[in-house]
C-alpha positions as CSV (number, residue, x, y, z in Angstrom):
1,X,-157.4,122.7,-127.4
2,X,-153.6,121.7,-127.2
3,X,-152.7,124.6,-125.8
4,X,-155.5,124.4,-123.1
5,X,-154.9,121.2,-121.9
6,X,-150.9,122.0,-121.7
7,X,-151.5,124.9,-119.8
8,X,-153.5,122.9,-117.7
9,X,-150.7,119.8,-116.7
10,X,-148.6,122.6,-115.9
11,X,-150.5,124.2,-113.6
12,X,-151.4,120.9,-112.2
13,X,-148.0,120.1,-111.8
14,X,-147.3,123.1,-110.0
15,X,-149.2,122.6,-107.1
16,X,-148.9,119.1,-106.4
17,X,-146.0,117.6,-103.8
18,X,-144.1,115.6,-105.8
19,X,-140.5,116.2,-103.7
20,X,-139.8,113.2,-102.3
21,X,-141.1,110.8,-105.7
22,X,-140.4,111.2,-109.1
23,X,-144.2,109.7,-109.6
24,X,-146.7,113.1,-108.9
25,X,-147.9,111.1,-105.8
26,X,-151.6,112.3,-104.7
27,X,-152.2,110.2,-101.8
28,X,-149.6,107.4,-100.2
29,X,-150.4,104.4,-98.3
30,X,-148.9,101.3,-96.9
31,X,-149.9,99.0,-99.7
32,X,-151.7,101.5,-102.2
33,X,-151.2,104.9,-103.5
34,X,-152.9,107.6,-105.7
35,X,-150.9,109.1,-108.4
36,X,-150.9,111.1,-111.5
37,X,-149.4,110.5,-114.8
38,X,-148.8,112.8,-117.9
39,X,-147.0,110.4,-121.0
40,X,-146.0,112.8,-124.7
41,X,-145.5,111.1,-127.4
42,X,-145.4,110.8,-131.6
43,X,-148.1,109.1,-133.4
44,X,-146.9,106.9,-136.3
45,X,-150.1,106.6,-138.2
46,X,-150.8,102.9,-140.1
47,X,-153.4,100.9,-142.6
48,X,-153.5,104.5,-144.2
49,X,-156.2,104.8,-146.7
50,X,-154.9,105.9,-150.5
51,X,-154.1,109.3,-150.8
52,X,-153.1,110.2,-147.4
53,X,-149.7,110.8,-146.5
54,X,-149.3,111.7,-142.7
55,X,-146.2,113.7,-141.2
56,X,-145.1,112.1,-138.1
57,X,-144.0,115.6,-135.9
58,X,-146.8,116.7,-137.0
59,X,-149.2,114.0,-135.0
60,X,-148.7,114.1,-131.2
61,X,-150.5,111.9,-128.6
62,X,-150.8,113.9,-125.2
63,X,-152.4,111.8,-122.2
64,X,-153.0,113.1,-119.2
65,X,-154.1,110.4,-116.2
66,X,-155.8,112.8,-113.6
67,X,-156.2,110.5,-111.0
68,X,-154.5,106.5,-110.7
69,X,-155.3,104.0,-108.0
70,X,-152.3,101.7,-107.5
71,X,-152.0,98.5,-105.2
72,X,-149.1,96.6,-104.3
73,X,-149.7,93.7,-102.3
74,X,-147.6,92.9,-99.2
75,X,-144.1,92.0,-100.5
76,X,-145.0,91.5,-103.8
77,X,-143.4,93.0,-106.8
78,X,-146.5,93.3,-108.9
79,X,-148.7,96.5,-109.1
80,X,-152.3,96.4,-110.8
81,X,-154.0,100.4,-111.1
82,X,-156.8,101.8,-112.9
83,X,-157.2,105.3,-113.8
84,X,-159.1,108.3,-115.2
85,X,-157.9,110.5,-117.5
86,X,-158.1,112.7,-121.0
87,X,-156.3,111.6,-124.3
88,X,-155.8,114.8,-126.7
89,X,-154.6,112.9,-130.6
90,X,-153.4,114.7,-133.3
91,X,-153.2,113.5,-136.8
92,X,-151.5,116.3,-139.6
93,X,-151.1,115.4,-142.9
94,X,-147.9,115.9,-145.2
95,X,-147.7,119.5,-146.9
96,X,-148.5,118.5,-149.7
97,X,-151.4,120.8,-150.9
98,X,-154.3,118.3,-149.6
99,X,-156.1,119.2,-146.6
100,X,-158.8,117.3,-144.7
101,X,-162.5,118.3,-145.3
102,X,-165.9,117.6,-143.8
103,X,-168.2,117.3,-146.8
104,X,-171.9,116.2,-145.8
105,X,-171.2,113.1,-143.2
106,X,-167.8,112.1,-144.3
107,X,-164.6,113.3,-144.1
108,X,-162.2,113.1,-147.0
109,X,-159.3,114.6,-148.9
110,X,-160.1,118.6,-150.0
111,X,-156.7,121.4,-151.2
112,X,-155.6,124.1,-150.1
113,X,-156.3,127.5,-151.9
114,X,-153.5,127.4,-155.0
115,X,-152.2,130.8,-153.3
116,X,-152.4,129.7,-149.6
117,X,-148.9,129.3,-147.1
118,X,-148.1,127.9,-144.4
119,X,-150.7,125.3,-144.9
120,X,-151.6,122.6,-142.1
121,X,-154.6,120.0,-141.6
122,X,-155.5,117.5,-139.2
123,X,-157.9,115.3,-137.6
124,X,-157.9,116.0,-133.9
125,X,-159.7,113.5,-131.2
126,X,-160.6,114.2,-127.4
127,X,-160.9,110.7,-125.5
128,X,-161.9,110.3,-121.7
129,X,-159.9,107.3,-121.2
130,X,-159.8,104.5,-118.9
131,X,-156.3,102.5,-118.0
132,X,-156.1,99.1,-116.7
133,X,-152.2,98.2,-116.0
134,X,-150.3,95.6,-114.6
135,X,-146.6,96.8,-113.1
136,X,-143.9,93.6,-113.1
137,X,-141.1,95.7,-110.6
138,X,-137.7,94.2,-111.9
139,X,-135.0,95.7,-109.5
140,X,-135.6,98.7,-107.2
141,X,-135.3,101.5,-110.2
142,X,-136.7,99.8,-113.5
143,X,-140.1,98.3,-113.9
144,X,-142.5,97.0,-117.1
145,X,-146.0,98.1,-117.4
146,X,-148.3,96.8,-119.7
147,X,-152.4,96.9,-120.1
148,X,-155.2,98.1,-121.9
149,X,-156.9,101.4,-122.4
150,X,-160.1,102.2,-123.2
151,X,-160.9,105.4,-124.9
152,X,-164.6,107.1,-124.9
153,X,-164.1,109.4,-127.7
154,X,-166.2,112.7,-126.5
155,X,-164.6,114.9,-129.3
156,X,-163.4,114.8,-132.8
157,X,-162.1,117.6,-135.3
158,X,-160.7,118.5,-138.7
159,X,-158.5,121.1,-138.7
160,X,-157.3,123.4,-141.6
161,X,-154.9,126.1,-141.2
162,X,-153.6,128.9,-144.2
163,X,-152.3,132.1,-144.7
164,X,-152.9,134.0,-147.8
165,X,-150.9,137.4,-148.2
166,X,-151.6,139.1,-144.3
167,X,-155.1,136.7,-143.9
168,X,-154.4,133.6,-141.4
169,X,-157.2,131.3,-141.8
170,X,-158.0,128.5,-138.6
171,X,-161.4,126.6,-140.2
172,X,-162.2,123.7,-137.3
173,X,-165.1,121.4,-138.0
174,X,-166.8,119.5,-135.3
175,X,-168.9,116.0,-135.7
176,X,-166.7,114.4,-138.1
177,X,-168.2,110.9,-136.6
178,X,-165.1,109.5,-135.0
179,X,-165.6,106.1,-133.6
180,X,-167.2,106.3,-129.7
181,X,-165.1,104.0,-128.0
182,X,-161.6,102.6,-129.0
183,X,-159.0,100.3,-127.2
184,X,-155.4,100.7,-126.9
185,X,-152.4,98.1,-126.1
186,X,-150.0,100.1,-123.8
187,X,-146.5,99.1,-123.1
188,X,-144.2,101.4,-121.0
189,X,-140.8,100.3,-118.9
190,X,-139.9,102.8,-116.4
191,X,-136.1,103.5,-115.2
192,X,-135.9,106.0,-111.7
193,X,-139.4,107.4,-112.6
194,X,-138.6,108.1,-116.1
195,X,-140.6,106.2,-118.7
196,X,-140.6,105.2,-122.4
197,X,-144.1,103.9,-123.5
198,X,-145.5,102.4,-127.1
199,X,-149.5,102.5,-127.3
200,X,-151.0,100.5,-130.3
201,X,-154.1,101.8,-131.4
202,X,-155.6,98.8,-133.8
203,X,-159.2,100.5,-133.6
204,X,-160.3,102.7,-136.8
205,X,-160.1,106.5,-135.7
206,X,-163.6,106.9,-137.8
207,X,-166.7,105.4,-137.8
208,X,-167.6,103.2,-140.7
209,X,-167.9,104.8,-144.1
210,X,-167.1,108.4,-142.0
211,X,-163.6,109.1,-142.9
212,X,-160.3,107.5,-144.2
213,X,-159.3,104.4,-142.4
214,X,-156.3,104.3,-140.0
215,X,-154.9,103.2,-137.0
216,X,-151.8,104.7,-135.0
217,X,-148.5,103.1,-132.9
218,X,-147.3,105.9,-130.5
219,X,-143.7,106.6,-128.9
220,X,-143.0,108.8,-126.3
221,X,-142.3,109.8,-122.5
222,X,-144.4,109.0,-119.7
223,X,-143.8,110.7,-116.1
């Protein structure tokens, strides 16, 4: 799924005129545009449940705003935009020998084969999300956004990933009852067209009673 939707900004990126902007500009006008948005970061996973230990490169946030209405009214420095895009999450655990694993409805600690290598597990999330931000412009090249997102989470997954002797083993299960819809707090200041955003996710990745609880701050790059 990662490498799909990668594959896809690129070639998004690609073809769209973005020459004269740092912004991918879709569509300008006087007072409003239409832009796209692609922001990388880290997730730094919190309120972990007992037992889990989380590696933080190896939990990534990718979010890709497809489309972003903008509007700036007439000599004012404030921007408000809403958006429509897909949120890929990515949450691996610590090598430690425990893996994640589906068993009936709930997800939950499992191991690893005492023979396996290069061992990996995760809990993976797919999120049609919804931005609502507010742009303060401070001087001609910097500017604070802030807002919130709202995530309709369409996908969940628990990864495990082994080899033993010249066997690789990729196990994904599906329906691991994340939670349906989740908000984010998003904070991002931009310099030139180059941004630095923090997300704070304070809504449990799993349903009740579905999985371990925990919540995730993300820091990364937003173009």
């Amino acid at each position: 799924m990662k490498k799909l939707l990668l594959m896809a900004l690129m070639a998004v990126c690609l073809t769209v005129n973005a020459q004269e902007k740092r912004d991918i500009t879709l569509k300008d006008g006087e007072n409003d545009d239409w832009t796209m948005h692609i922001g990388i970061g880290v997730n730094l996973v919190t309120g972990v449940s007992d037992g889990y230990e989380f590696a933080p490169f190896k939990s990534w946030d990718i979010q890709w705003t497809v489309v972003q209405y903008n509007y700036t009214p007439k000599n004012a420095k404030q921007t408000y935009s809403i958006g429509l895009g897909l949120n890929w999450r990515n949450y691996g655990l610590k090598d430690n020998g425990t893996s994640f694993e589906k068993v009936g409805d709930v997800v939950g600690l499992g191991a690893f084969p005492n023979n396996a290598g290069s061992r990996y597990s995760s809990v993976q999330t797919l999120a049609i999300n919804v931005p609502l931000l507010f742009t303060q412009k401070v001087s001609k090249d910097v500017s604070f956004t802030v807002g919130p997102i709202v995530n309709f989470n369409v996908g969940g997954w628990v990864k495990r990933n082994y080899e033993i002797g010249d066997n690789d083993y990729d196990i994904s299960t599906c329906k691991i009852g994340q939670a349906p819809v989740t908000v984010s707090a998003f904070g991002m200041v931009d310099i030139d067209g180059f941004g630095i955003f923090c997300k704070y996710s304070p809504m449990k990745v799993f349903k009740k009673d579905r999985g371990p609880e925990f919540n995730s701050f993300t820091l990364g790059f937003y173009f």
